[in-house]
N, C-alpha and C positions, 0 to 999 in steps of 0.2 A: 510151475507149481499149480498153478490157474486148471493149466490140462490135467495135471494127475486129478485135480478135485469132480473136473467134470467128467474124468474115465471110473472115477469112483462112485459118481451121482447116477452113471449108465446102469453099472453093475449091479447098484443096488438096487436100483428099479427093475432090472430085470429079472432079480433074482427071487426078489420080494415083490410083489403086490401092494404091500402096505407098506409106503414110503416112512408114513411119519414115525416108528419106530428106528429110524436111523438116523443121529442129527445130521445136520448141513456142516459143510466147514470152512466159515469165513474168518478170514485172515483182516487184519487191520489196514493190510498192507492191499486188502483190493478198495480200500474208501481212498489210496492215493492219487495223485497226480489227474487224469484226463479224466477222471469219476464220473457215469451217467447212469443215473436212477433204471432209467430206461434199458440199458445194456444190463443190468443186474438181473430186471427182473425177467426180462427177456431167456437170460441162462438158464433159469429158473423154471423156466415154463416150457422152454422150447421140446423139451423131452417129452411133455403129456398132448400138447396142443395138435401135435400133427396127428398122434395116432386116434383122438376123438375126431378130428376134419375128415379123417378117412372111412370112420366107421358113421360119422353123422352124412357125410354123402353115401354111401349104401344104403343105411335106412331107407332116404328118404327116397332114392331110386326103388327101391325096394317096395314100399307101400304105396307111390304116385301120388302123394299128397300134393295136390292142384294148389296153386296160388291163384286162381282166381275170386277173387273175395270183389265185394261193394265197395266203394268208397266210403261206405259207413261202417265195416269193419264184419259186416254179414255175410258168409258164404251164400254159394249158391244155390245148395240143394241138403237135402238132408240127408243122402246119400254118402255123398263127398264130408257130412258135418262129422259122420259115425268113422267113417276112416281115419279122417283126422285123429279123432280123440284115439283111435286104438295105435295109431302111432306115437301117439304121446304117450300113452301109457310106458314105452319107451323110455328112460333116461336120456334128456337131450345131450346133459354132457356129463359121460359115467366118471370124468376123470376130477371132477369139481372134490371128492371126497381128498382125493391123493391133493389136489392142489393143495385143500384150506390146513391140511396133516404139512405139507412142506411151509406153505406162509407162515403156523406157528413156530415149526421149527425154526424157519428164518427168523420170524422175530424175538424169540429165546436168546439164540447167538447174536442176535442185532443188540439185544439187551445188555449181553454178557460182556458182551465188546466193549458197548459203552460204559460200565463198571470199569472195564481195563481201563481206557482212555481217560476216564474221571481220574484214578489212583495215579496215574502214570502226571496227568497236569496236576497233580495235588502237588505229586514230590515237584518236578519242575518248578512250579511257585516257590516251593523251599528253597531250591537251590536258588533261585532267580534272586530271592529275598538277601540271601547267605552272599551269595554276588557281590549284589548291589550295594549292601553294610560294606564289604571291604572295598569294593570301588570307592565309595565316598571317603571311605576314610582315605585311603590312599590319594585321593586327588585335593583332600586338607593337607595332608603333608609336603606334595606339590605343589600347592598354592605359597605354603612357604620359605619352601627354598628358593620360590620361582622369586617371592618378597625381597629376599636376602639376595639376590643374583641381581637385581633391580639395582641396589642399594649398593653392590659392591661397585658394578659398574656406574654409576652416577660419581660412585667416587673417583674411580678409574677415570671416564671422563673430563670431569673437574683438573685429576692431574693431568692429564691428558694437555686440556686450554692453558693451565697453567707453563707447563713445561712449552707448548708451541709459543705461547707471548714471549716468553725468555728466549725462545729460537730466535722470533719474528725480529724482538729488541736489538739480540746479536745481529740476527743478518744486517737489520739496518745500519746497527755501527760499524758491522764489517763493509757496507758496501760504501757509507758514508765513508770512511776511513781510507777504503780503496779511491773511490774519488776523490778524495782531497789529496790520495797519491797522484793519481793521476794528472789530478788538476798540480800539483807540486811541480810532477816530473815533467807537465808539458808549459809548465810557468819557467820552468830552472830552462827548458830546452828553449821558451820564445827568449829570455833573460839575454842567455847566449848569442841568436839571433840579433836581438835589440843590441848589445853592445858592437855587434858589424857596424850596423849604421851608425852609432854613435862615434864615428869620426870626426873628420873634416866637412864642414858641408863641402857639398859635391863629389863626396869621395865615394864612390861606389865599387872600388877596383879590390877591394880586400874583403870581396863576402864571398860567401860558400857556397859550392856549384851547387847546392838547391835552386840557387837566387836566378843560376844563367844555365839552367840544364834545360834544353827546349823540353824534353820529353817529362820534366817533373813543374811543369808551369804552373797546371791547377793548382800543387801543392804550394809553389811558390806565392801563390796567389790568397791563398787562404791564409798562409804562413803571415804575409804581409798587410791582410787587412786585421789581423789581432793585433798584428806589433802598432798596427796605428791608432787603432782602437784604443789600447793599454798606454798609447804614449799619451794620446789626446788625453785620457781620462784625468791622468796623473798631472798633465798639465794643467787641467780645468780647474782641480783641484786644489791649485796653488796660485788660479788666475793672473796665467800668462798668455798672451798673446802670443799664439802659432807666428800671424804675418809679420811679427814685428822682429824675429830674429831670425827669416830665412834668407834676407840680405845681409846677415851679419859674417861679415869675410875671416874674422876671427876663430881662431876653432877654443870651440865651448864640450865641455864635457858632460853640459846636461841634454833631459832626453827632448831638449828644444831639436837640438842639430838631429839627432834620431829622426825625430818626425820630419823633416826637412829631409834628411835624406830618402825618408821611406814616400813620400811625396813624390821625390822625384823619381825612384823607382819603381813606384807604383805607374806613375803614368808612360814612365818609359818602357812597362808591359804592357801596359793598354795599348798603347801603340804599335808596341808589335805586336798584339795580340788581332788589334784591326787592320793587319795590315796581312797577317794569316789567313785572316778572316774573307777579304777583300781577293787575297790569288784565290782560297778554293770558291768564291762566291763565281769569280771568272770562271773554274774550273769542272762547276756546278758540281762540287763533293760535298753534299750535303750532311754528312756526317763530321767531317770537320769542320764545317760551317757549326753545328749546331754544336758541338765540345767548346768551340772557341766563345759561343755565344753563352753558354753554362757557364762557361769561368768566365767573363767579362760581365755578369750579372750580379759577380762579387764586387764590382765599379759601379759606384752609386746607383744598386739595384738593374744594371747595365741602360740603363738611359743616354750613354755615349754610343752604345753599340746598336741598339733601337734606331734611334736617329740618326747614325751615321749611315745604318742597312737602306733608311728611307729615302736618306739625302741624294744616297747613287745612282738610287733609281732613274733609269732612261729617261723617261716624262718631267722629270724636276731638271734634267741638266741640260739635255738637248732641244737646241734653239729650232733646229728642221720640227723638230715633234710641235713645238708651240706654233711658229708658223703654219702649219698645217691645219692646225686646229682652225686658226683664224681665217684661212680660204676656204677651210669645210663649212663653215656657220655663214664667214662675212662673201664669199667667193672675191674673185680676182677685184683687188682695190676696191673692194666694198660694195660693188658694181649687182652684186647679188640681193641687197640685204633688203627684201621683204619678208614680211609676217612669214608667210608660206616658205623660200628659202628655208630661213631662220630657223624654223621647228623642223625640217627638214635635217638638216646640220645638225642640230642640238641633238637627236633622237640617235644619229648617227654618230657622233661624238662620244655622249654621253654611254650608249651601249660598248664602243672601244674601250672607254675610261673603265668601265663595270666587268667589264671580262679580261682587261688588264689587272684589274684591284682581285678578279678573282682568282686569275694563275700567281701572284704575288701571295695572296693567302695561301693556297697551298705551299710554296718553299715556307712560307712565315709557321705554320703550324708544324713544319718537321726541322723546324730548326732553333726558333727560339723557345725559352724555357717558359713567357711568358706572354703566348702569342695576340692577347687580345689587346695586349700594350702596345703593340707593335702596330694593331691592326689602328687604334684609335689614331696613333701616329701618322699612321699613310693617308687615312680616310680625309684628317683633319690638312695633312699637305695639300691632297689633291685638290681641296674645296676652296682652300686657301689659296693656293698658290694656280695650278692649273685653271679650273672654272674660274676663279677671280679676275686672273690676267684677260678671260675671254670677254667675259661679262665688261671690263672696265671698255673693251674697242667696242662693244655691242650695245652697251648703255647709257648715251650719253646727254647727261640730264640738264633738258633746254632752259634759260631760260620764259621766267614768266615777266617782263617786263619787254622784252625783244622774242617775238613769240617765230618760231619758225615757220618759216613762207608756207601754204598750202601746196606751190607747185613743185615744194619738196617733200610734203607727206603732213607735214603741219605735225601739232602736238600730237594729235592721232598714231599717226608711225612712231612715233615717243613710246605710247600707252601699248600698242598693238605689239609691240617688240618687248616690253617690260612684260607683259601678260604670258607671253609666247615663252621666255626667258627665264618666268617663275614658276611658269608649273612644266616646261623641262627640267628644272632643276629641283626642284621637289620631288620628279618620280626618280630623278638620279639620287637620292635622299633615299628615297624611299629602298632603291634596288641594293645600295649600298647598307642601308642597314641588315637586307636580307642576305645578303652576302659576310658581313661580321664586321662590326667596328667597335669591339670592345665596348666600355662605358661610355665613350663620347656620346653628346647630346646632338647628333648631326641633323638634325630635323632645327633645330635651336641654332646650330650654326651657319646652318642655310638659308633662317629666315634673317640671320646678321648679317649676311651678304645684299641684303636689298632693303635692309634697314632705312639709308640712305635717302631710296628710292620712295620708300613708303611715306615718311613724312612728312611729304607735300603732294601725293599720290591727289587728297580728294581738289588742292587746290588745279593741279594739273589738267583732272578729269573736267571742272567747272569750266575752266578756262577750253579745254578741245572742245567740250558742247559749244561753247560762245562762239569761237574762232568756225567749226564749223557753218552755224549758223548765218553768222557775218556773209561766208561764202556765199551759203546759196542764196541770201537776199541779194548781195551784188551780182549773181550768176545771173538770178531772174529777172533784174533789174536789166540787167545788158541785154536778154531775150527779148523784154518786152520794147528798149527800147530799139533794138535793131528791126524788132517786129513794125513798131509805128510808125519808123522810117522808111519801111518798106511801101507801107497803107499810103502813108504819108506821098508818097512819089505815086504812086497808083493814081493817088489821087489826084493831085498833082496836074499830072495828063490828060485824067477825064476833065478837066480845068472845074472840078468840084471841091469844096472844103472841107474837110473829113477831121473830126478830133480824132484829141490822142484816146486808143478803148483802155479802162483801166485795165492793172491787173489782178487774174484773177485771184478767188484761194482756190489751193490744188489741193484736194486728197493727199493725191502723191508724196507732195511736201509733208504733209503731217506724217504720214507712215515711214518719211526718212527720217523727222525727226525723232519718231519712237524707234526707230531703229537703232539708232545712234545710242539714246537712250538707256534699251538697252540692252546693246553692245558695253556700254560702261558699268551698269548693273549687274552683267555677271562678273566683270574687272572686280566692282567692289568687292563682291563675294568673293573673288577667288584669294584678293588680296587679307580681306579682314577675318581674323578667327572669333571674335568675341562679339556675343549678338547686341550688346552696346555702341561697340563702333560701324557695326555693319548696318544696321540701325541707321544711324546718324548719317552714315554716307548716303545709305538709300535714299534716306530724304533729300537731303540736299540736291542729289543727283537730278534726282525726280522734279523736284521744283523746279530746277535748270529747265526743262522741259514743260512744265506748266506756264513758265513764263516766256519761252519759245514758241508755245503752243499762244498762248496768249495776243502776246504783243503780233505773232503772226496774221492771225484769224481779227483782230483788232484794226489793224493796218488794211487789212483786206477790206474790212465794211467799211470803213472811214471812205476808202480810195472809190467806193461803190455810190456812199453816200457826195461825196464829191461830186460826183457824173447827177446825182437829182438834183444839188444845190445848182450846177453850172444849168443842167436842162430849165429848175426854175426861174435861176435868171434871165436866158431864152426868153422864155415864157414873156415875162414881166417888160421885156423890150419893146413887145409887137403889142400893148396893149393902148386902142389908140382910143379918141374922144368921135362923137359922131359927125362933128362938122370938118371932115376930110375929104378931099375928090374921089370920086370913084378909082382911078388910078390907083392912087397913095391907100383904100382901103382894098383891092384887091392884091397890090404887092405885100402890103401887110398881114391879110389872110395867106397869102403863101407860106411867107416865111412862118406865121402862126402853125402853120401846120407841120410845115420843118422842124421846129421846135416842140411840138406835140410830139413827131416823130422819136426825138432825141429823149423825152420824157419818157416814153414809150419803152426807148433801147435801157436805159438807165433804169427804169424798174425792173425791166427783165433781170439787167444784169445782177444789180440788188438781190433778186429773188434768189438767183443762183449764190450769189456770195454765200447768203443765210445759208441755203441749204445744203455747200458745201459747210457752213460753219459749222452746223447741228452734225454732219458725218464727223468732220474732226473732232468734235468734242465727243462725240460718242467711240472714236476710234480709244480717244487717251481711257474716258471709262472703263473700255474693255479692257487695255490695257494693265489699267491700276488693276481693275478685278482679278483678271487670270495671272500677275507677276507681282505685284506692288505690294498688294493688300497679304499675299502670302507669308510673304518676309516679313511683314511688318508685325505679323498677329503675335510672335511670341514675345514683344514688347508691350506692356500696357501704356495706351493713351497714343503710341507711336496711327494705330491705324484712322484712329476719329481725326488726329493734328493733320495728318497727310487728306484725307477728306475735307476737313475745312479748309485749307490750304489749297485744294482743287476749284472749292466754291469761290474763295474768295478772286482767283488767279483768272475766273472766268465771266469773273464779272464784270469787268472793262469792255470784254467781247458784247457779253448781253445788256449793256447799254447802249453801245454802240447801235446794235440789231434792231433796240428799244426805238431811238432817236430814230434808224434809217425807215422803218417799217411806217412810221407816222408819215414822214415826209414824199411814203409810197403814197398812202392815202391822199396825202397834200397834193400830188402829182395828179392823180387818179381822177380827183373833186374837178381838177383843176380843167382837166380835160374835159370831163364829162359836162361843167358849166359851156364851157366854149363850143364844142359841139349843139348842147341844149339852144345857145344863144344865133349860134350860125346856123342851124337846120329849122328850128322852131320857128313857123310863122302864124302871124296872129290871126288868119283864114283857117287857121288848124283847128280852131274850136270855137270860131261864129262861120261855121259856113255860110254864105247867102241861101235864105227859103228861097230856091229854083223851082221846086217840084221835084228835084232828080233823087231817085233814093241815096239813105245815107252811106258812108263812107265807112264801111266796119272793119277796114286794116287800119293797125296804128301808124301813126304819123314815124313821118322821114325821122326825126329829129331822136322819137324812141328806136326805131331799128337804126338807127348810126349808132345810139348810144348803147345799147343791147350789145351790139356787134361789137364795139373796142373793149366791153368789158368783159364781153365772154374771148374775147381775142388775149388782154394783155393778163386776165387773172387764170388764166388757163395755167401761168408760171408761178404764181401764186399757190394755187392749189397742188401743184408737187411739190413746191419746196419747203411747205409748210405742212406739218401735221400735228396732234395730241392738242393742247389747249392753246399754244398757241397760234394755229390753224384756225380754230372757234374765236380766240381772241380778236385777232385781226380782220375776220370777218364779219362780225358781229360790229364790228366798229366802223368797217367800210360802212357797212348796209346803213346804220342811224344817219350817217354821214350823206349817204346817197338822199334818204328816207327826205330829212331838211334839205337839201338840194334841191329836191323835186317841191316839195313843197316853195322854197322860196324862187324857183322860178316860174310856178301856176301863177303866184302875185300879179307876175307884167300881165296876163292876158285878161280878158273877158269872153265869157261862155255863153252859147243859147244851146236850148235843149240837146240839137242834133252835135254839137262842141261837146256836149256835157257827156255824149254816148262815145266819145272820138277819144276822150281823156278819160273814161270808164275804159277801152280800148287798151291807148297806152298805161293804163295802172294794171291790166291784168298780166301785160306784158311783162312790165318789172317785175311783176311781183312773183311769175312761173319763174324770169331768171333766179333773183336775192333768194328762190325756194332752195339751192345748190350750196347755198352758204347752211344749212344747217342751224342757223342763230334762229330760236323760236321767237324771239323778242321783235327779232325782222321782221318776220312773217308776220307777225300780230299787228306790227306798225303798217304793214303794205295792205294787209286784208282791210283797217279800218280806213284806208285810204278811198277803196274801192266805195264803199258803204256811203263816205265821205261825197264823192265824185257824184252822188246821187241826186245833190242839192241842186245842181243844174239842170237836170233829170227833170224832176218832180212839179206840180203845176202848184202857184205860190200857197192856195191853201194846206196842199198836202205839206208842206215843208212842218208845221208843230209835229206833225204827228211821226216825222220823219226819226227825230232824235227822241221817240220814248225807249226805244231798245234800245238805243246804243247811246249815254248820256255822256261819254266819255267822250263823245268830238265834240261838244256842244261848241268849244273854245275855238277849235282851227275851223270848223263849221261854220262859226260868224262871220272870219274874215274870209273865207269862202261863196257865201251867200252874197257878201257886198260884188263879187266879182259876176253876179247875172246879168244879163243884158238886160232884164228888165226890173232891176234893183230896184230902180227911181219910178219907172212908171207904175210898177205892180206897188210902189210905197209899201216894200216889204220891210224897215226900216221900223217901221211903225207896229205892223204887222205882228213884230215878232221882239217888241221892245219889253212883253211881259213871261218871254222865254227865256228872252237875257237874263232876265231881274232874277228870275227864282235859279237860274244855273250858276251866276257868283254868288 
């Protein structure tokens, strides 16, 4: 249609010049569907446009109008401006007349159109309106029948529930009714049954081959435990005793004899039912194992058939299996039975037991109806019966009043085999429950296998510490004395007299004791689950060993302080008066020195006691710290009690140490006097005025005594450290300090004496500087200061003591000691320095 209008739009332009005299002819039908402004108007035009493009390029070819113009809109010449304009003169586009004659046509029937399209949606509204009135109304009179349809069915419905409760009512009376048939017809049927048995007791020969048909047994079976059920009941009922007329040889027509006879045919199928059970068990037909086990489950929930399947097991019956057991764990006559064997055995044992208990649960789960029943059954045999019988040759509980010898393992080998024995069998608990044992508590019946064993476990433990202990004190005790025996005979020969050496303390010793210790400690633990009793043993355990430790290290210093007591007495022998012959006082300096000697060996030894003592005591510390104090901490009060328990245990020791350490110094003095009195002579400090210059080495009598004390404190000073190191030092030194002082008393000094014992004071006093004790130092330096008073020419002496006011006192009875006390009448002199110094 489109084409005939634009073959009509040609024509007409061709025909005519003046278009607008012919309208356009637009359809409604071209504003449809893919409409574009652009494509309308394009149709429109396309008929004038090309032939003006063709006549506007001629022109312009035609006249040469230049397009060179200025940026500002100014040709070039005036030449070119007149051209221009005569070309404009020109119509640029002749066809503009024809177009603006077609655009009003166009808009005319654009107009006209739209007039159609208004009428045309005016009616549409009408109709639209006209519609939608009967639509509504029609969808009112559908709303209510739709009302009415609602309403019929709710009634519908209603009868509906009604009529199904009346179904529901009947079926139940109808099935209620059936069942009570049933129940009727299988009461009238067991009735029947039940009057078989009610014969003769014993008479079991006139019942119906249900009763003896091998292949209808289940049946029989079920049949049989209603009839007893129903007999019991009615007996119960009327409370009669079953037992009291199954002896009664009279035949009774009540359903006493019933049940009596059903008793005994009940069981005379069990038994053959176990006896079916037992060829295919030989026969390993496990299907009829497991039919016979289903019906025999109707016998007291099958608890005969459970127990009798367990009883036959190989391991319960057979005596080689058991003996075995006992040369695997104990070996030949027992001959094996160490810790090491032992767990040995047990691991080996125990894994047979767990891979036997495992192939037995598999036949148990494809046969019995209730295989965890079964499994508690075996698990609780084997714990019972097999590990019991082992355990009782393997653990045999010593007495404590008759304690067993050490040369056969002592109560140790007791504990060490009980330890070995409970946590084998625990993990055999443990593999066993991974493996299946129904409800049993086998962790619980495990631990009531060494119930026994346990509740005298910490007395046991006390007692192996003791008994131990016992050992190695007479062990050491035989060492030492085979040791002295030996010295002894040595000596002997040298034709010299030799004591017995104490004996020592040993490290060693204490670290076997904490061994032992614990060795028993992790016993405790392994035995106790509840941190209260574990607790409680700990301690005890532990104490064993502080007082081990104790009485040890105690015995040691006493044995140490012994050798100073005997050396003092020594001592105290040779000490003679001065009117004795030269003889008798040179034999007695001998032996005085012998005896120094011994003083000498006996403090050393001492020293070492101590300071082995401080190692053990410091071993048990560590001890408690890294094992004791950990266990202990989740107990309140348990850790600080085992701490004072340590202090108090070791106090015995540090008395002991207390007492020997003096009697070092008592030693030490004692020497040191004796040396001072036998080297020290009285030319030492009044030399004769010779003219020879003086003598500036100190005297013999300071280097002897320099020499034994830098000699025997040399032992001193390792064995001793931290304060009481300074303690005992500090105490020599005061000790030394009044030594020196109270033997300067015997002499008397002249100047060049005075420089000789300035001398000897410097000397002491570089040594006591190795002690550390500031207090020493202070006493020896005012010593030196002191020593001056011999020194000094008498009038210098006031002036001597204005710095230093603090000798004025050991200064006085120093001054008397001048050689010219009396002549210089310093006495006098110095009588108004005394006055103002007290």
């Amino acid at each position: 249609m489109r084409e005939t209008r634009d073959g009509a739009k040609k024509n007409m332009h061709a025909n005519n010049p003046s278009v607008s005299s012919l309208p356009l002819i637009l359809d409604v039908d071209d504003f449809k569907g893919d409409f574009s402004f652009d494509a309308l108007f394009g149709n429109l035009v396309n008929e004038l446009l090309p032939s003006f493009q063709e006549e506007e390029t001629d022109s312009v070819d035609g006249h040469n109008i230049s397009n060179d113009v200025f940026p500002n809109g100014h040709f070039r010449g005036q030449s070119d401006t007149i051209k221009f304009s005569q070309a404009l003169a020109t119509p640029l586009f002749p066809e503009v007349d024809k177009l603006l004659a077609l655009f009003k046509d166009s808009s005319q029937e654009l107009v006209d159109l739209r007039k159609q399209i208004d009428g045309k949606l005016y009616n549409l509204k009408k109709d639209v309106a006209a519609q939608d009135f009967k639509h509504r109304k029609t969808l009112a009179e559908l709303e209510k029948g739709v009302d009415g349809l609602f309403t019929s069915f709710a009634r519908l419905d209603s009868r509906i529930s009604s009529v199904g409760q009346t179904a529901a009512k009947i079926g139940d009376h109808l099935q209620s009714a059936d069942a009570q048939r049933e129940t009727a017809s299988q009461t009238i049927e067991l009735i029947k049954y039940l009057m078989e048995f009610n014969g003769s007791p014993g008479d079991l020969m006139e019942l119906s081959p249900l009763f003896s048909d091998d292949s209808r047994v289940a049946e029989a079976a079920s049949i049989a435990q209603k009839l007893r059920s129903f007999a019991e009941e009615d007996i119960g009922r009327q409370g009669i005793s079953v037992p009291s007329i199954v002896g009664n040889a009279t035949a009774s027509r009540g359903l006493e004899v019933a049940v009596a006879n059903l008793q005994d045919y009940c069981n005379e199928l069990e038994n053959r039912l176990l006896s079916r059970f037992d060829a295919a068990s030989q026969r390993r037909e496990l299907s009829t194992m497991a039919e016979c086990a289903k019906i025999l489950s109707q016998f007291n929930r099958g608890t005969s058939a459970m127990q009798h399947y367990v009883a036959t097991r190989p391991m319960f019956i057979d005596v080689e299996i058991m003996n075995a057991d006992t040369r695997l764990v104990l070996g030949e006559q027992g001959l094996q039975a160490t810790p090491n064997n032992v767990a040995r055995g047990l691991s080996s044992l125990y894994k047979e037991i767990t891979d036997t208990v495992r192939k037995e649960a598999a036949t148990i789960m494809a046969v019995f109806p209730s295989p965890n029943d079964v499994m508690s059954i075996l698990v609780q045999r084997v714990l019972e019966q097999r590990v019991t019988a082992l355990l009782d040759k393997l653990l045999v509980k010593p007495s404590l009043v008759n304690l067993p010898p050490m040369e056969e393992g002592g109560l140790l080998l007791y504990l060490r085999m009980l330890a070995v024995a409970y946590e084998k069998t625990q993990q055999l608990a443990r593999d066993l429950r991974a493996v299946g044992c129904g409800d049993l508590d086998v962790e619980g019946l495990t631990e009531s296998l060494f119930s026994t064993h346990k509740e005298e476990y910490p007395e046991h433990e006390q007692a192996s510490l003791t008994q131990l202990y016992q050992a190695k004190m007479e062990e050491l005790r035989t060492e030492n004395q085979q040791g002295s025996e030996s010295s002894g005979s040595i000596g002997r020969a040298k034709g010299v007299s030799m004591s017995n050496s104490p004996q020592q303390i040993s490290v060693t010793v204490v670290t076997e004791f904490v061994r032992w210790n614990e060795e028993a400690i992790s016993r405790c633990t392994l035995f106790s689950s509840q941190p209260a009793t574990v607790t409680a043993n700990i301690r005890t355990i532990f104490t064993c060993l502080l007082d081990e430790v104790s009485q040890y290290i105690t015995d040691g210093l006493e044995r140490a302080r012994e050798s100073l007591t005997e050396a003092a007495a020594l001592r105290e022998r040779f000490v003679l008066g001065t009117s004795v012959s030269r003889r008798v006082a040179a034999a007695a300096a001998s032996a005085a020195e012998a005896a120094a000697a011994a003083g000498e060996s006996s403090f050393k030894s001492f020293m070492v006691a101590v300071q082995r003592c401080g190692s053990s005591v410091a071993i048990v510390q560590q001890y408690f710290a890294n094992s004791i104090s950990r266990l202990l901490l989740p107990v309140d009060g348990a850790h600080a009690a085992s701490c004072e328990e340590m202090s108090t245990a070791m106090s015995t020791a540090e008395a002991a140490a207390y007492k020997g350490l003096h009697q070092c110094i008592e030693t030490v003095m004692a020497e040191v006097e004796r040396l001072l009195s036998a080297e020290q002579k009285a030319t030492d400090y009044r030399s004769p005025d010779d003219g020879m210059a003086p003598d500036h080495r100190p005297t013999i009598a300071c280097t002897r005594v320099v020499a034994y004390l830098s000699r025997v404190l040399e032992s001193a000073f390792t064995a001793l450290d931290g304060l009481n190191k300074q303690a005992f030092l500090t105490e020599l030194g005061n000790r030394f300090h009044k030594g020196l002082l109270s033997h300067w008393q015997k002499f008397t000094f002249n100047p060049s004496g005075g420089l000789r014992l300035k001398r000897d004071i410097t000397e002491y006093g570089e040594f006591v500087r190795s002690f550390n004790a500031p207090s020493v130092d202070e006493n020896f330096e005012l010593l030196g200061i002191m020593a001056n008073v011999f020194i000094v020419a008498p009038e210098s002496l006031s002036s001597l003591f204005e710095g230093t006011p603090s000798i004025r006192k050991d200064a006085q009875r120093f001054i008397q000691l001048r050689e010219d006390y009396k002549s210089a009448k310093l006495a006098s002199r110095l009588s108004s320095l005394w006055v103002n110094s007290n």
